[in-house]
C-alpha positions as CSV (number, residue, x, y, z in Angstrom):
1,X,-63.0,76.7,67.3
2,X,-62.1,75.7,63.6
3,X,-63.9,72.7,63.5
4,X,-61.5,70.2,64.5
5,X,-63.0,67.1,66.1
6,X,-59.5,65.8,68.0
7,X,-59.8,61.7,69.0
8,X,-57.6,62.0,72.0
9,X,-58.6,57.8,72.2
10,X,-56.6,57.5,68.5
11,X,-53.8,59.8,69.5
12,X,-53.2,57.9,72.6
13,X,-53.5,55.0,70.4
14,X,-51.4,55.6,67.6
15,X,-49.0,57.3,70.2
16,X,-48.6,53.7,71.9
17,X,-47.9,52.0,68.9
18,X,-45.6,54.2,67.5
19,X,-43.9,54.7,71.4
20,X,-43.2,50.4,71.4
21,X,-42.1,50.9,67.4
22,X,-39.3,53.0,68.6
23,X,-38.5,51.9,71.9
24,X,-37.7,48.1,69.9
25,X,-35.8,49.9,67.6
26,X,-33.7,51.0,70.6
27,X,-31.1,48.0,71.1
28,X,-30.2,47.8,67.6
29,X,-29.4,51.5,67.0
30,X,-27.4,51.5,69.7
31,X,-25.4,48.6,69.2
32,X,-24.7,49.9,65.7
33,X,-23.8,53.5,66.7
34,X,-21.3,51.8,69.1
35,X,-19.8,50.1,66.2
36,X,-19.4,53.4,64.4
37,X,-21.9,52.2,61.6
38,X,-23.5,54.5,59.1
39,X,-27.0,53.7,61.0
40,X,-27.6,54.1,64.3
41,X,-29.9,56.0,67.2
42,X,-31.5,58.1,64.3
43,X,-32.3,55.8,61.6
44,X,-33.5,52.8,63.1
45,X,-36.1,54.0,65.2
46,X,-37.2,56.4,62.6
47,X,-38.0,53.5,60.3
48,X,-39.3,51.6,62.5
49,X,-41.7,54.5,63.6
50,X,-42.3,55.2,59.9
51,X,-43.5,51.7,58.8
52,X,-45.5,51.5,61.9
53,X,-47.0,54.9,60.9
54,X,-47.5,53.9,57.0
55,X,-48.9,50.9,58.3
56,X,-51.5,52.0,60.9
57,X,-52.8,54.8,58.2
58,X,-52.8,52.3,55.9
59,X,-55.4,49.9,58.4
60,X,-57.2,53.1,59.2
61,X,-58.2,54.2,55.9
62,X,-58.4,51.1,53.6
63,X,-61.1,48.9,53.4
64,X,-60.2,45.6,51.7
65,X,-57.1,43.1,52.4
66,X,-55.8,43.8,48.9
67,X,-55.8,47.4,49.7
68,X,-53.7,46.7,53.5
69,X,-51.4,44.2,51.6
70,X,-50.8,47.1,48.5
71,X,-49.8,49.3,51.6
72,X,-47.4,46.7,53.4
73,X,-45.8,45.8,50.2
74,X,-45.3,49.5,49.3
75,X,-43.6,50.0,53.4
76,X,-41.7,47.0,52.4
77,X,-40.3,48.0,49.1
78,X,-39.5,51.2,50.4
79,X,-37.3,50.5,53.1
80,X,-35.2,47.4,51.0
81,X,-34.2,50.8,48.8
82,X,-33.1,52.1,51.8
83,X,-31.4,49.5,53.4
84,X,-30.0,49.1,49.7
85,X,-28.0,53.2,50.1
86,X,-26.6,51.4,53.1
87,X,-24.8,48.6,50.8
88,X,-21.3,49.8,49.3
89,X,-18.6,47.9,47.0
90,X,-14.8,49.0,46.9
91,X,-12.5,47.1,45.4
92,X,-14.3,43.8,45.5
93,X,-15.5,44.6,49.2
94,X,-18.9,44.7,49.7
95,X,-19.8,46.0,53.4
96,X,-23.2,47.4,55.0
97,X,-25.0,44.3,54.2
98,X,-25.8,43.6,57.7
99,X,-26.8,46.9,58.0
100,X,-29.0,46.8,55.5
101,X,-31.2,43.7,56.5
102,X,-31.1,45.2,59.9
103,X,-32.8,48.1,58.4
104,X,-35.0,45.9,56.7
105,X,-36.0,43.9,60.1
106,X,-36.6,47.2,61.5
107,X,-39.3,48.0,59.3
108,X,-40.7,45.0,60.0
109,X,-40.5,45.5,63.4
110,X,-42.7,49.3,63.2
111,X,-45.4,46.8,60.3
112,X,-45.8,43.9,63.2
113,X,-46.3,46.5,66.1
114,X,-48.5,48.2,64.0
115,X,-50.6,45.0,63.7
116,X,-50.6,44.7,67.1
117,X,-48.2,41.3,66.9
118,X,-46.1,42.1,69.5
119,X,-44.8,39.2,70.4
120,X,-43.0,39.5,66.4
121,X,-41.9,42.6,67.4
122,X,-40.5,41.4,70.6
123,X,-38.7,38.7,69.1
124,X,-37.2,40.4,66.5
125,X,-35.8,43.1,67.8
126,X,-34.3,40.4,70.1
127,X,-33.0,38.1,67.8
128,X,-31.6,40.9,65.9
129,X,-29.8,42.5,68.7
130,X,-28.5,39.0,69.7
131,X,-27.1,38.4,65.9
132,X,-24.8,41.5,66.0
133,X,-23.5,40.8,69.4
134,X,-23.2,37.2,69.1
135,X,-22.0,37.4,65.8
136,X,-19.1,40.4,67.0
137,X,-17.9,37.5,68.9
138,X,-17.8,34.8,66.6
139,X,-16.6,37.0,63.7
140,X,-13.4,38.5,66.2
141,X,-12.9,34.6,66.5
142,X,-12.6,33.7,63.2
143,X,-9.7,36.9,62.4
144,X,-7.6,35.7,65.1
């Protein structure tokens, strides 16, 4: 009709990708919007989603290595400045520097998916998930 030619092979594609991006953003965000924490079931699937996004365009359209590694450090870069509006210092406090690198890992998480490394993807989102509530426990521990 307008001269669309729709791939539905690369929207099912890119569909998966970004579909595993968020669902291993999932444990995370909700551990951290139990804790109250300024990130939670929005943000860390979104970024996770959006670097897998920047990153399979990115693979799509580029042509070179030095091109896809220009794209990955740009994802990258990006998402340490936003994990960086997540860091705050009162009074000699710092806080929202786990949140940060967990916004960080996040990213990575939507980049390895994207690369079609699950098994990273897996494992970080695992590890991570284990940090927080492992380290809830030993961190109670060390107050009392």
């Amino acid at each position: 009709m307008f001269g669309v030619d729709i791939d539905w092979n690369q929207i099912w594609f890119n569909l998966s990708h970004l579909g595993i991006a968020y669902v291993l953003a999932l444990p995370v965000a909700s551990d951290r919007e139990s804790e109250s924490r300024s990130a939670g079931l929005r943000t860390f699937p979104l970024v996770a989603m959006a670097a897998c996004g920047y990153t399979l365009v990115g693979f799509s359209i580029l042509t070179t290595t030095d091109a896809e590694a220009r794209v990955l450090q740009g994802v990258i870069t990006g998402i340490g400045f936003i994990g960086g509006g997540a860091i705050l210092k009162s009074s000699g406090n710092v806080t929202g520097t786990a949140t940060a690198a967990s916004i960080w890992t996040t990213g990575l998480i939507g980049i390895a998916v994207a690369a079609d490394r699950y098994e990273i993807a897996v494992l970080l989102s695992l590890m991570m998930f284990l940090t927080f509530r492992v380290g809830k426990f030993f961190k109670s521990r060390q107050s009392d």
